[in-house]
Short mmCIF file of the C-alpha atoms (twelve columns), coordinates in Angstrom:
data_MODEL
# 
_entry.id   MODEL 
# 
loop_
_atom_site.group_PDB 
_atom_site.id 
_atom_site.type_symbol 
_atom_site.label_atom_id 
_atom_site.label_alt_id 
_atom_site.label_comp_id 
_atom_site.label_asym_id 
_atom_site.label_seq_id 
_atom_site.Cartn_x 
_atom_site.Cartn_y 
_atom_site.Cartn_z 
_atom_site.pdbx_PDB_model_num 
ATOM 1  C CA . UNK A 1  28.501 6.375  -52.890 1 
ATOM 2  C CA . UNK A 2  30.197 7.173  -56.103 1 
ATOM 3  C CA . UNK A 3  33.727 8.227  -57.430 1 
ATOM 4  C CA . UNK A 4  34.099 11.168 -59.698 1 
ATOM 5  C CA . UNK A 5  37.062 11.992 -61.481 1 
ATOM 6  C CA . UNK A 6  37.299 16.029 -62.019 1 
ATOM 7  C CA . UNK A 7  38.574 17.827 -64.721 1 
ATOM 8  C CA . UNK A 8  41.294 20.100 -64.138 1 
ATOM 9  C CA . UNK A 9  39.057 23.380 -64.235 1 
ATOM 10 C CA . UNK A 10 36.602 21.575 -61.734 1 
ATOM 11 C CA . UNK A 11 39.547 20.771 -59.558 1 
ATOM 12 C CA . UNK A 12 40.289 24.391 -59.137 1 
ATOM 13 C CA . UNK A 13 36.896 25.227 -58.224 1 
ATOM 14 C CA . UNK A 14 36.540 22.390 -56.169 1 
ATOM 15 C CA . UNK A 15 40.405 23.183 -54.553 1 
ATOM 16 C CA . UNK A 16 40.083 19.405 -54.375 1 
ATOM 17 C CA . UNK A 17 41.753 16.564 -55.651 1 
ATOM 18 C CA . UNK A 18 41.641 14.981 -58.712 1 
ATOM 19 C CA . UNK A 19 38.648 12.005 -57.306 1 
ATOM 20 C CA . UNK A 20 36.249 12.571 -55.287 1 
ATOM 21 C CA . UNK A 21 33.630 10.795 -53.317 1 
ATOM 22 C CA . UNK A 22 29.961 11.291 -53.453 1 
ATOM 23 C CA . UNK A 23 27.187 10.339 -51.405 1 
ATOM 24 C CA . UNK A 24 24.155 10.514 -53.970 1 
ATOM 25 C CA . UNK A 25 20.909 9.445  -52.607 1 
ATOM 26 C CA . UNK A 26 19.006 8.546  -56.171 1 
ATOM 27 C CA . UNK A 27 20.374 6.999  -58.898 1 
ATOM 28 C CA . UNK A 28 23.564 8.253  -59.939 1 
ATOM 29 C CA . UNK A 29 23.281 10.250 -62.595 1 
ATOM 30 C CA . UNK A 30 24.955 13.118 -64.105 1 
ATOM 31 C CA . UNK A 31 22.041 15.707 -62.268 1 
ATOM 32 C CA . UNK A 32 22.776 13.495 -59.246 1 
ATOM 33 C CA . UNK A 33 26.539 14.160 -59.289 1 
ATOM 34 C CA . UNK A 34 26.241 17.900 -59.974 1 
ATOM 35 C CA . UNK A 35 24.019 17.832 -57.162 1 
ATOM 36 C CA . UNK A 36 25.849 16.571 -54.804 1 
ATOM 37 C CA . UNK A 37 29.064 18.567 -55.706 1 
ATOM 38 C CA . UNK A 38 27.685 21.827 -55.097 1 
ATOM 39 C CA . UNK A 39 25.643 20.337 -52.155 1 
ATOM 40 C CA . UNK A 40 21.876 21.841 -53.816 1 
ATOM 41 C CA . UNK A 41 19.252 21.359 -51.738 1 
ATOM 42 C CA . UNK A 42 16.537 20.403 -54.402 1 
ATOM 43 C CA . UNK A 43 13.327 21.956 -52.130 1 
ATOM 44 C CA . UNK A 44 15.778 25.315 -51.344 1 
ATOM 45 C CA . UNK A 45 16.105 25.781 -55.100 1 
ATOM 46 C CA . UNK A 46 13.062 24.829 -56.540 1 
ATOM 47 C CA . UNK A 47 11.695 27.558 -53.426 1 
ATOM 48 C CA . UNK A 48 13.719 29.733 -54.538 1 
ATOM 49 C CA . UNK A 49 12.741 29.612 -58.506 1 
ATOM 50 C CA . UNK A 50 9.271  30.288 -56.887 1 
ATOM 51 C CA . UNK A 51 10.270 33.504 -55.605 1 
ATOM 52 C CA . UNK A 52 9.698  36.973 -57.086 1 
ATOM 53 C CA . UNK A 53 12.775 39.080 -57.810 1 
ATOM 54 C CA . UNK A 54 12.821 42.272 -55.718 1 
ATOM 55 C CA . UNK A 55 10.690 45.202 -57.464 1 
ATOM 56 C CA . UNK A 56 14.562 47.282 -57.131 1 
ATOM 57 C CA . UNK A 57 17.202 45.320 -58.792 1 
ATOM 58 C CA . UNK A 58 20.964 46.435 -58.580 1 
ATOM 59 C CA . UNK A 59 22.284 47.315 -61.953 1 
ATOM 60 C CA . UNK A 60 24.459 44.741 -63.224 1 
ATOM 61 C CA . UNK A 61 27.270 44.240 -65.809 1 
ATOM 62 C CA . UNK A 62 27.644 47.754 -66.187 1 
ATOM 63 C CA . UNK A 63 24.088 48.938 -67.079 1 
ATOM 64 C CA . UNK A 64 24.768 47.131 -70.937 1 
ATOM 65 C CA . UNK A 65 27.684 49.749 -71.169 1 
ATOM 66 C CA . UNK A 66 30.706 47.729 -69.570 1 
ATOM 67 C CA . UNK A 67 31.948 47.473 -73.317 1 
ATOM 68 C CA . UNK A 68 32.059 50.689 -73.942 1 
ATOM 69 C CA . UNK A 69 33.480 52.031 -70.323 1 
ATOM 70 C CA . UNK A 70 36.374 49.241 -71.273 1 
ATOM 71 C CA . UNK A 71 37.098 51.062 -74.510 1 
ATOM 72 C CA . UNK A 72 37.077 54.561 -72.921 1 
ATOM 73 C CA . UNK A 73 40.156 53.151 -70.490 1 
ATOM 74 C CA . UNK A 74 42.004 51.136 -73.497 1 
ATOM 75 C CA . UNK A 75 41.929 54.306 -75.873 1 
ATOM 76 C CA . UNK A 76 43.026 56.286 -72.728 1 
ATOM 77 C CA . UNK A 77 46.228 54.098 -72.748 1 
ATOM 78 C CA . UNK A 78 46.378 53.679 -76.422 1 
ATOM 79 C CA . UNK A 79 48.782 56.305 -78.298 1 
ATOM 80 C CA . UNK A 80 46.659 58.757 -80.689 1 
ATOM 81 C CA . UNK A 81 47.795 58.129 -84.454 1 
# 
């Protein structure tokens, strides 16, 4: 068992408080602590890395043109010169 003292941006993610206790089973270390924050199951995630992505992918992020659909709707509020 460890203590961890979390930032304030951790804290928020967390909606813990500012310590908290962690059961690591290894050595503590850094990996450990992260770990055991997010609760990873080592064997699910290293599975999962093993996995192929599906053949049909939703698009993402806007399709690479987010920055320009956020332009279109600034200029749209934006008073012409």
């Amino acid at each position: 068992m460890i203590r961890v003292v979390l930032p304030h941006h951790l804290r928020n993610l967390a909606a813990t408080g500012r310590e908290v206790d962690l059961d690591v089973p290894e050595r503590a270390t850094l990996t450990a602590a992260i770990d055991a924050i997010v609760d990873l199951d080592r064997q699910a995630a290293l599975a999962a890395l093993e996995r192929r992505p599906p053949a049909e992918r939703p698009e993402l992020y806007g399709g690479g043109h987010a920055a320009e659909r956020v332009c279109d709707v600034v200029s749209a509020y934006t008073p012409t010169r």
